[in-house]
LOPARO-166601 format. One record per residue (C-alpha): residue number from 1; z, x negated, y. Coordinates in nm, 4 decimals. Last residue first. Example, Ala and Ser with C-alpha at 12.3 -4.5 7.8 and 13.67 -1.06 7.14 Angstrom:
<pts>
 num        z        x        y
   2   0.7140  -1.3670  -0.1060
   1   0.7800  -1.2300  -0.4500
</pts>
This chain:
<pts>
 num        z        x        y
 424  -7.7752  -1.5263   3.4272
 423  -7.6188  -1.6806   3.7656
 422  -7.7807  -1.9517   3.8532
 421  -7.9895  -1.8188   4.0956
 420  -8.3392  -1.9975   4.2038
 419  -8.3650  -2.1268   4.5620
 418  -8.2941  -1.8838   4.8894
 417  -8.5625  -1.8826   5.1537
 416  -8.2918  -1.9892   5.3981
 415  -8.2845  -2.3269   5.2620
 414  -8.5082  -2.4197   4.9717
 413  -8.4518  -2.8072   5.0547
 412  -8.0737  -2.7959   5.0593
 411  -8.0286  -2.5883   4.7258
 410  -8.2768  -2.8081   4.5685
 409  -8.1103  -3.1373   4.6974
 408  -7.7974  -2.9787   4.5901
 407  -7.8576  -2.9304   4.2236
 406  -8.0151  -3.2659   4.2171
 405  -7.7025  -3.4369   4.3250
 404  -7.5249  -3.2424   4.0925
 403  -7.7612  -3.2992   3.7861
 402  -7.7473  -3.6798   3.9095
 401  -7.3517  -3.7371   3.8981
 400  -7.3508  -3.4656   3.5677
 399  -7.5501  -3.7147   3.4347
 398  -7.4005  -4.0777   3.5272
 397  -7.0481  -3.9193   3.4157
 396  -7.2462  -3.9150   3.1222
 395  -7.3394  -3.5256   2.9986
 394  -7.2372  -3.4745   2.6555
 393  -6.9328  -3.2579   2.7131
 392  -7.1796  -2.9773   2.8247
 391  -6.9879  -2.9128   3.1888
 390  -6.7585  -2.5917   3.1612
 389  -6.8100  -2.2538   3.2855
 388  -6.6136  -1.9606   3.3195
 387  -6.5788  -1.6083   3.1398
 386  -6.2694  -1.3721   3.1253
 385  -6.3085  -1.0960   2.8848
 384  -6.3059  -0.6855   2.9423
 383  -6.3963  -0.4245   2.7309
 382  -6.4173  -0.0472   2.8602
 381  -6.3100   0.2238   2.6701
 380  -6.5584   0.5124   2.4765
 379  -6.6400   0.2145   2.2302
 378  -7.0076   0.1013   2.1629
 377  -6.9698  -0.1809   2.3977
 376  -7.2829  -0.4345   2.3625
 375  -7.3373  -0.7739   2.4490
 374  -7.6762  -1.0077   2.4151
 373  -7.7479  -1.3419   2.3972
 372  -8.1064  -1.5787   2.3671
 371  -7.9710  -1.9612   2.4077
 370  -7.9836  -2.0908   2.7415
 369  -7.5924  -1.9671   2.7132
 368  -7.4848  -2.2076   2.4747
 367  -7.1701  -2.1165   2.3650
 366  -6.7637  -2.1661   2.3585
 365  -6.5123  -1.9664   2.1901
 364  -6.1813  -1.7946   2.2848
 363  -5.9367  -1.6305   2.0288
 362  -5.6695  -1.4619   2.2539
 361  -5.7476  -1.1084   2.1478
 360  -6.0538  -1.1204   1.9115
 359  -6.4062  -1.0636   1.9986
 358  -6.7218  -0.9797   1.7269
 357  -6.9364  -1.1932   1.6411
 356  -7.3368  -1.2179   1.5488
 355  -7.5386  -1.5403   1.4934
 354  -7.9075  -1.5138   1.5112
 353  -7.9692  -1.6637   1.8358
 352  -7.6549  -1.5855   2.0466
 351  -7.4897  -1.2005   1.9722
 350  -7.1670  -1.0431   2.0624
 349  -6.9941  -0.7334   1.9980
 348  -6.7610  -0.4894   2.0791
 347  -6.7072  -0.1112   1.8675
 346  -6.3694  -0.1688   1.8455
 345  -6.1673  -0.2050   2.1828
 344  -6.1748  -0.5628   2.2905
 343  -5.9349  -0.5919   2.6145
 342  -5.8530  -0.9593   2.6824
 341  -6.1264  -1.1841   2.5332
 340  -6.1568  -1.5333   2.6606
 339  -6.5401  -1.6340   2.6460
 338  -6.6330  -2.0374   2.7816
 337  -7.0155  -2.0530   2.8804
 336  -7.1571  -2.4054   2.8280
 335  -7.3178  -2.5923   3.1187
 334  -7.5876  -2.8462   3.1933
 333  -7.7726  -2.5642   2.9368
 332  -7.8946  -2.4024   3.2559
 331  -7.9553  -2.1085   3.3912
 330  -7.9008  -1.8571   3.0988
 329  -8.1374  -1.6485   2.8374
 328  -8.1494  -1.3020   2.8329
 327  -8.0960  -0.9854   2.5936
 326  -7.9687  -0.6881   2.7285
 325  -7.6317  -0.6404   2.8288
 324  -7.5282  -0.3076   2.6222
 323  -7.3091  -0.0117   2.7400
 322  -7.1185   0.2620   2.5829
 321  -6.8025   0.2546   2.7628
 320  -6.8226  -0.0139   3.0854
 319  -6.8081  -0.3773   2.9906
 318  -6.5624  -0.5856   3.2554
 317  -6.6198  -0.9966   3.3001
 316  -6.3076  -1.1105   3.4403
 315  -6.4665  -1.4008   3.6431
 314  -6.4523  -1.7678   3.6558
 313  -6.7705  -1.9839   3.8416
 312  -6.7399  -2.3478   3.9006
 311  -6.9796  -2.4217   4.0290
 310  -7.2613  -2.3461   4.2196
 309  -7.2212  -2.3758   4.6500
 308  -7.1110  -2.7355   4.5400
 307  -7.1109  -2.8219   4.2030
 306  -6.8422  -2.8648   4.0146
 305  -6.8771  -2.7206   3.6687
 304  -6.5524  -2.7111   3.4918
 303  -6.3451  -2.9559   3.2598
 302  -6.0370  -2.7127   3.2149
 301  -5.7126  -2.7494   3.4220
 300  -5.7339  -2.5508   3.6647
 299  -5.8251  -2.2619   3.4747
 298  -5.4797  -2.2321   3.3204
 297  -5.3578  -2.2382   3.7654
 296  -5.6201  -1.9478   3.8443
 295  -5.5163  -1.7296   3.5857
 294  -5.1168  -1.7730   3.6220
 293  -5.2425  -1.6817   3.9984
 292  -5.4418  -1.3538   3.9319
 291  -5.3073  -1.1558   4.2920
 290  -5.3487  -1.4705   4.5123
 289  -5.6763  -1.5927   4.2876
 288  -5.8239  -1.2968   4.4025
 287  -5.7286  -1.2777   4.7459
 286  -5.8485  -1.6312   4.7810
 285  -6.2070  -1.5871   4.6135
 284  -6.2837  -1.9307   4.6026
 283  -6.6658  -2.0430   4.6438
 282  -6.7676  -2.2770   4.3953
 281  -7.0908  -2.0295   4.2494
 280  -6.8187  -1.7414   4.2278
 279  -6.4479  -1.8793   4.1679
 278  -6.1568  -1.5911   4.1339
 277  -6.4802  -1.3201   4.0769
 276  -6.4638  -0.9584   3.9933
 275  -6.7351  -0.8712   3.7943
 274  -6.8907  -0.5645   3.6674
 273  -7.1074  -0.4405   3.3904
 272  -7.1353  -0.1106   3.4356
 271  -7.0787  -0.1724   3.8039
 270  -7.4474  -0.1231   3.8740
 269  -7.6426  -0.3189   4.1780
 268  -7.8992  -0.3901   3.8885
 267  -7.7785  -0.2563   3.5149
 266  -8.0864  -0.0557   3.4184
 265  -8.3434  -0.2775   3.5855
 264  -8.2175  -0.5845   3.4467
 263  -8.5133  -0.6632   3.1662
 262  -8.7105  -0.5770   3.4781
 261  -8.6672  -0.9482   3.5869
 260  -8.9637  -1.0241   3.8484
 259  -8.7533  -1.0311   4.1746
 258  -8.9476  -0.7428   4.4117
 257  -8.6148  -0.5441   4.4993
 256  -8.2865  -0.7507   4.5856
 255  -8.1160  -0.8514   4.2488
 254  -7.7304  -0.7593   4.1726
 253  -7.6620  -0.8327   3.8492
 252  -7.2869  -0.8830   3.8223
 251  -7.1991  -0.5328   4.0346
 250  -6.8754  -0.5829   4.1731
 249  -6.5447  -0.5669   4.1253
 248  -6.3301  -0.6014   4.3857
 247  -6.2381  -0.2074   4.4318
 246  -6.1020  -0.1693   4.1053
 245  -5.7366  -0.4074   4.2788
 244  -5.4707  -0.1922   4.1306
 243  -5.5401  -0.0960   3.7717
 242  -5.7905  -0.2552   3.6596
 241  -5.7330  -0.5494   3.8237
 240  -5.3418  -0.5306   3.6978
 239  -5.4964  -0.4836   3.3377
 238  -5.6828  -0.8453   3.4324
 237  -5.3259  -1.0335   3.5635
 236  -5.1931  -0.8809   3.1943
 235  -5.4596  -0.9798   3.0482
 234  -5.4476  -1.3945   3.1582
 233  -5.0433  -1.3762   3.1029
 232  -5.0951  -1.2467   2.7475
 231  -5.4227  -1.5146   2.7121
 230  -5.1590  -1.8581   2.8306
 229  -5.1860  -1.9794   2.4965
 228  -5.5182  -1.9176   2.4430
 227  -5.5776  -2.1180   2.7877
 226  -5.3301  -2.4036   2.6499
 225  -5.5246  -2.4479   2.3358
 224  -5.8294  -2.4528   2.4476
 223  -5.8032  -2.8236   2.5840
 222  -5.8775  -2.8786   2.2224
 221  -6.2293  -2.8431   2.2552
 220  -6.4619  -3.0291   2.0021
 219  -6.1954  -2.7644   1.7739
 218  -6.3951  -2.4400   1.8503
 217  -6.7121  -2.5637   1.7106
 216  -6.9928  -2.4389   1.9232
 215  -7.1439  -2.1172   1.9216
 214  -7.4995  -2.0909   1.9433
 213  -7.5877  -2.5196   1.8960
 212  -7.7517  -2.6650   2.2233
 211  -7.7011  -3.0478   2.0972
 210  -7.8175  -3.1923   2.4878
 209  -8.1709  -3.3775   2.4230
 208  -8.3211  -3.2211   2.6945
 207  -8.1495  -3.1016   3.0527
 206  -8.3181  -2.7372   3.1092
 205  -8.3089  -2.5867   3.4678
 204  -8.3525  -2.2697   3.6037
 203  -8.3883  -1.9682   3.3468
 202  -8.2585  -2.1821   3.0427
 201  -8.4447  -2.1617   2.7247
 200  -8.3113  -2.3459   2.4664
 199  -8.5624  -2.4180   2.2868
 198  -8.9069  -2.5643   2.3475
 197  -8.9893  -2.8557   2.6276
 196  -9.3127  -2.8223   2.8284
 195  -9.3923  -3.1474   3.0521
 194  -9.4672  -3.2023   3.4074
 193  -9.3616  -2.8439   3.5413
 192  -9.1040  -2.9902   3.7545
 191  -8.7876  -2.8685   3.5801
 190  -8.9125  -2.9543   3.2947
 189  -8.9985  -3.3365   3.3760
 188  -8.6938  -3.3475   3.5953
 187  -8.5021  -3.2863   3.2773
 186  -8.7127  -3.5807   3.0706
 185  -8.5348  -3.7792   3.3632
 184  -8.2283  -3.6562   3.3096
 183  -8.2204  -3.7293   2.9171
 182  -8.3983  -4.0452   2.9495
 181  -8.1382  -4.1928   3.2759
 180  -7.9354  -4.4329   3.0709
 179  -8.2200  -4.5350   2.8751
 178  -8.4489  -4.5972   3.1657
 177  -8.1921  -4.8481   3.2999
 176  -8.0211  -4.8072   3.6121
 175  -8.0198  -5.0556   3.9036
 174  -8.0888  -4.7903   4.1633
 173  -8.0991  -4.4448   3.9746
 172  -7.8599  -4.3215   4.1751
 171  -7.9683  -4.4615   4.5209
 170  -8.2828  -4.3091   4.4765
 169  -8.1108  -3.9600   4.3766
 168  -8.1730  -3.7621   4.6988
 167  -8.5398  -3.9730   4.8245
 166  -8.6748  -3.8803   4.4305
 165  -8.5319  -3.5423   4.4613
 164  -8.7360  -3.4793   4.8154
 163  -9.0444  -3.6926   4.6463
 162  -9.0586  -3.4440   4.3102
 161  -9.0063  -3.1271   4.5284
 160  -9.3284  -3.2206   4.7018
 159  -9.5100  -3.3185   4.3737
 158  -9.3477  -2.9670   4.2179
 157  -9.4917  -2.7780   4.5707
 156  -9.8216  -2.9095   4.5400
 155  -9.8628  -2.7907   4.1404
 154  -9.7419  -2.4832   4.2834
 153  -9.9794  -2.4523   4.5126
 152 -10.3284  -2.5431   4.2616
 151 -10.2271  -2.3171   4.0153
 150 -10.1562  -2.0231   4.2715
 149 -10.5150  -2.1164   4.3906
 148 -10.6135  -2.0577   4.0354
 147 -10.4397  -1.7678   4.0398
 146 -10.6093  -1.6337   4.3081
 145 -10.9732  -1.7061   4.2287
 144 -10.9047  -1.5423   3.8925
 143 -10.8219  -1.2229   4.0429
 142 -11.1735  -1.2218   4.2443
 141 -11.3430  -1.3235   3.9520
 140 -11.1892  -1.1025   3.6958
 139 -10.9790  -1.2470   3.4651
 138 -11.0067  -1.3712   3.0890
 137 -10.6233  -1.3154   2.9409
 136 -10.5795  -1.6405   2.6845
 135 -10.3919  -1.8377   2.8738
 134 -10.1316  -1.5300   2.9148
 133 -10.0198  -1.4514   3.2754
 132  -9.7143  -1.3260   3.4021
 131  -9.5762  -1.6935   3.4091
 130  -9.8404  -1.7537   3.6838
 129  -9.7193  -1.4414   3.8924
 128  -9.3534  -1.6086   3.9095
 127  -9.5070  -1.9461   4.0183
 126  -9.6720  -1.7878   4.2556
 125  -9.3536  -1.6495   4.3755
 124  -9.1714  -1.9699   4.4093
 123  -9.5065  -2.1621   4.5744
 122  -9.5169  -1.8560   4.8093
 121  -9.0791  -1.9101   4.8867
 120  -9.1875  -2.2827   4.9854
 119  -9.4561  -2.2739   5.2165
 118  -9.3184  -1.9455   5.3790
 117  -9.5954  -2.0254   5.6882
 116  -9.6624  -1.6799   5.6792
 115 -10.0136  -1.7358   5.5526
 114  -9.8071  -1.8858   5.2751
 113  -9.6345  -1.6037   5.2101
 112  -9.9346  -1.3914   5.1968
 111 -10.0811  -1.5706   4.9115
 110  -9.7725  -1.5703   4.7345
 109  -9.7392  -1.1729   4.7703
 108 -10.1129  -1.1184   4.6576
 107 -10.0570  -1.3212   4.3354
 106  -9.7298  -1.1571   4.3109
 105  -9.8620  -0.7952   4.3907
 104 -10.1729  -0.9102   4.1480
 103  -9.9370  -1.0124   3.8576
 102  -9.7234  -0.6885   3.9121
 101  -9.4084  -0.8612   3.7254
 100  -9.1571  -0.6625   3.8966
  99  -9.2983  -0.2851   3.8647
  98  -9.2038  -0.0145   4.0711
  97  -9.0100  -0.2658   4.3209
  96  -9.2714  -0.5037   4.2991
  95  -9.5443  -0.2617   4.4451
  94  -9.2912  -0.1743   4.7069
  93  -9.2692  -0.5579   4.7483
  92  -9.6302  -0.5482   4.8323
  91  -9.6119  -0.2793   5.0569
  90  -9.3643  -0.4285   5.2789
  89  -9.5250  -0.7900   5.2615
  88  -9.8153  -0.6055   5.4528
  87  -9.6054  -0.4449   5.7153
  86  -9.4530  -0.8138   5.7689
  85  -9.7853  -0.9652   5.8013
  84  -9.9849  -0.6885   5.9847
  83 -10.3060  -0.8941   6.0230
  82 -10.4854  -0.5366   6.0590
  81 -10.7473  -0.6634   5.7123
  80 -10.4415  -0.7527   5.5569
  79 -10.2602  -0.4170   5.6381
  78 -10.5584  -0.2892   5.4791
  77 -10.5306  -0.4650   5.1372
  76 -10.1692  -0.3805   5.1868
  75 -10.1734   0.0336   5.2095
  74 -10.4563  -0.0245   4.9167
  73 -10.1985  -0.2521   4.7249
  72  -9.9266   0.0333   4.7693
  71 -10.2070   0.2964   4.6340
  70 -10.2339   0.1416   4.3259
  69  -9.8595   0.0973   4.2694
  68  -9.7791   0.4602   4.2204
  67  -9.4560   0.5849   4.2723
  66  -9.4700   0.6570   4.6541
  65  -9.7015   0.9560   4.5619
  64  -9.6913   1.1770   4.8981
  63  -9.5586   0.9268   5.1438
  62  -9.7630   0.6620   4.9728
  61 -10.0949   0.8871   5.0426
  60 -10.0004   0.9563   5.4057
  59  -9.9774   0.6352   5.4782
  58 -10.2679   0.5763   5.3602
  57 -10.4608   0.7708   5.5536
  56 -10.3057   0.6577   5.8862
  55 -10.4173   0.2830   5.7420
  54 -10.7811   0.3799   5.6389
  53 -10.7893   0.5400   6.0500
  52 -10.6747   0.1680   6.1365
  51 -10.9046  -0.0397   5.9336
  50 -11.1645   0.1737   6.0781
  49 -11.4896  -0.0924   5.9565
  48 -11.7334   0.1893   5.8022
  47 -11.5939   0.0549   5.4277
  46 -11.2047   0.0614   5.5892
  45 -11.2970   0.4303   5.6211
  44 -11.4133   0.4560   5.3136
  43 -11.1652   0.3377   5.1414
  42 -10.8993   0.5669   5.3190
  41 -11.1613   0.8613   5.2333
  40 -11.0759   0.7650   4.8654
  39 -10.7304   0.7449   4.8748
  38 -10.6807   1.0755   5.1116
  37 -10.9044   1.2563   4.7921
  36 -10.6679   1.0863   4.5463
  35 -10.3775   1.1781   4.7266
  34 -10.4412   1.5544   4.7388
  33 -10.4447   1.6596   5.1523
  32 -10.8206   1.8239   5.1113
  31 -10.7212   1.9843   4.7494
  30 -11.0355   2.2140   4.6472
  29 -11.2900   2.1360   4.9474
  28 -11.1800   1.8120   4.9767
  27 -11.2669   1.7374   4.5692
  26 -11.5890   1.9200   4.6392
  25 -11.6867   1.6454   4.9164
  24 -11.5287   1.3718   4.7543
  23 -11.7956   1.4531   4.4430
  22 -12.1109   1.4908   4.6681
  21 -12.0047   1.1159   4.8418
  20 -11.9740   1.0006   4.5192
  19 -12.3113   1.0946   4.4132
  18 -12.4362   1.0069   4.7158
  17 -12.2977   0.6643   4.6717
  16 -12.4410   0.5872   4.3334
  15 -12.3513   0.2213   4.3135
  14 -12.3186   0.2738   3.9528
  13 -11.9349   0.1713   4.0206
  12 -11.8977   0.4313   4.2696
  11 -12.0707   0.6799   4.0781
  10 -11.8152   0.6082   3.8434
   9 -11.5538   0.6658   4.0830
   8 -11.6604   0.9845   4.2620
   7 -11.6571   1.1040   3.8615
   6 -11.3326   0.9997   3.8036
   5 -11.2429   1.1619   4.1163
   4 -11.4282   1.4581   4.0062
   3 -11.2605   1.4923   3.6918
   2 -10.9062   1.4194   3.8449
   1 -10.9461   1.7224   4.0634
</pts>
């Protein structure tokens, strides 16, 4: 079967159509309802201009092999051809689903988008099928016609962006010299896609000329001192999660199907690496903070993000047995991660950059989580630490004023369509 649909597909190419036409024939005499034979008389039947027998076909095909992306992008070329937006997104976010960094699906998705009128979500996910791309692949014609229209959008979209920000912050950078406003402003260039800036490597938005050591030196933070202090009463409100309330933790990396991160694809929507949340992106948990309240009242008093619908965000972080976070790079180096361990059975570990640790009890530490990390558990137990975040400590008050007011402009102008997490 595979020989002659090779062989229907070369002819193909030659432009040998009775050839192919002979092959399909003894290919539907041996396996009539095989997906490569319904594949191939789908194509021809959007060839003889019956978009909507090639569709019937197809659907057949992707009910028989739903794991292979090929025939998802023939079930949306035709949906194209039909005008069935929605039908059409369907199939390419199956293709995403399979594999997240399809560059044609996200090519093909951005495109689509915009005919949608989803101005802002296709300049997002062309942006996405961009960064799939190395310089140095030569594409064909048809594929390189749509990424250089992807080019051209998101190159629109950061001028756009650039004016909303501009209209936010005006009044911020009103009577400000340029040297109070460099680091921000070589920010916007980043964040924008004016200017490339190396290391660290934040997911959303990088803020240059911040020190971005791995682990930072635990005595720039004495305010430390009380929330080691306080770790006993901090585990023993965590054990009592555990123990009582294993219902409220949830899933940390929980993506919807077609986001581009298949580094997650082991640990999305799993509680193997669970959180249960006091503050999640500003919100308040109450019930959470009512049953963890010596937590909530150490936390209180350390210099965290505030950012509205953001920051802060302070969660006991819990490791299942025999599980490893792969490695990833944070948000945004605006903000350094803050570890408290609480449960550490051997076996725990900890990596940023090069530099390897291992968790102690009541010994917290501070790092940069733009930074490449990774965690493992090699124990049979879980491990469990509380994590929050602070501001860097050398953001002005003039900084974190504008990376807030930033923050929210994005949040404000991607609306419904959902701007970039930042969350890992």
């Amino acid at each position: 079967m595979l020989a002659l649909m090779s062989a229907c597909d070369r002819a193909l190419a030659e432009r040998c159509d009775a050839d192919a036409a002979r092959a399909l024939r003894e290919a539907e005499a041996i396996l009539p309802d095989h997906p490569l034979v319904l594949h191939e008389r789908a194509r021809r039947a959007l060839g003889a201009g019956d978009p909507r027998a090639a569709r019937a076909l197809l659907e057949q095909v992707v009910a028989r092999a739903p794991g292979h992306p090929p025939f998802w992008l023939s079930l949306a070329d035709v949906l194209r051809v039909l005008a069935y937006a929605d039908e059409e997104l369907a199939a390419l976010e199956q293709v995403l689903k399979l594999e997240p960094v399809h560059p044609l699906a996200l090519l093909r998705k951005g495109a689509l988008l915009d005919r949608m009128g989803k101005r802002r979500s296709a300049v997002m996910t062309y942006g996405n099928a961009l960064a799939t791309l190395k310089p140095e692949l030569r594409l064909p014609p048809a594929i390189e016609a749509l990424a250089a229209e992807a080019r051209r959008r998101v190159a629109e979209g950061a001028a756009e962006l650039d004016s909303v920000i501009a209209q936010r912050i005006g009044p911020l950078r009103a009577g400000r010299d340029l040297s109070e406003r460099r680091r921000f402003e070589r920010c916007m260039d980043h964040l924008l896609g004016r200017a490339q800036v190396h290391h660290p490597q934040p997911s959303f938005m990088l803020f240059p000329y911040l020190s971005n050591f791995e682990f930072y030196e635990r005595g720039d933070f004495p305010w430390l001192d009380s929330i080691e202090a306080a770790t006993d009463a901090i585990r023993e409100e965590c054990l009592g999660v555990l123990s009582d309330d294993a219902a409220g933790i949830r899933p940390y990396v929980a993506y919807r199907d077609g986001v581009p991160l298949a580094q997650w694809a082991e640990l999305n929507n799993s509680r193997r690496w669970g959180a249960y949340f006091l503050w999640n992106q500003s919100e308040r948990v109450e019930d959470h903070i009512a049953r963890c309240p010596r937590t909530a009242a150490v936390l209180a008093a350390a210099p965290r993000v505030d950012i509205p619908g953001r920051g802060p965000t302070a969660f006991f972080s819990i490791l299942d047995a025999r599980t490893r976070i792969p490695p990833h790079h944070g948000a945004t180096n605006t903000r350094l991660t803050v570890h408290v361990p609480l449960v550490v059975p051997p076996g725990c570990g900890f990596r940023v950059g090069s530099d390897s640790r291992e968790w102690a009890v009541g010994s917290a530490w501070v790092f940069d989580d733009t930074v490449e990390h990774e965690a493992w558990n090699g124990s049979d137990l879980p491990r469990a630490i509380l994590i929050f975040d602070i501001w860097h400590p050398q953001l002005t008050a003039l900084e974190r004023d504008l990376v807030r007011e930033t923050t929210v402009a994005l949040a404000d102008y991607y609306g419904a369509e959902g701007m970039p997490s930042m969350e890992l």
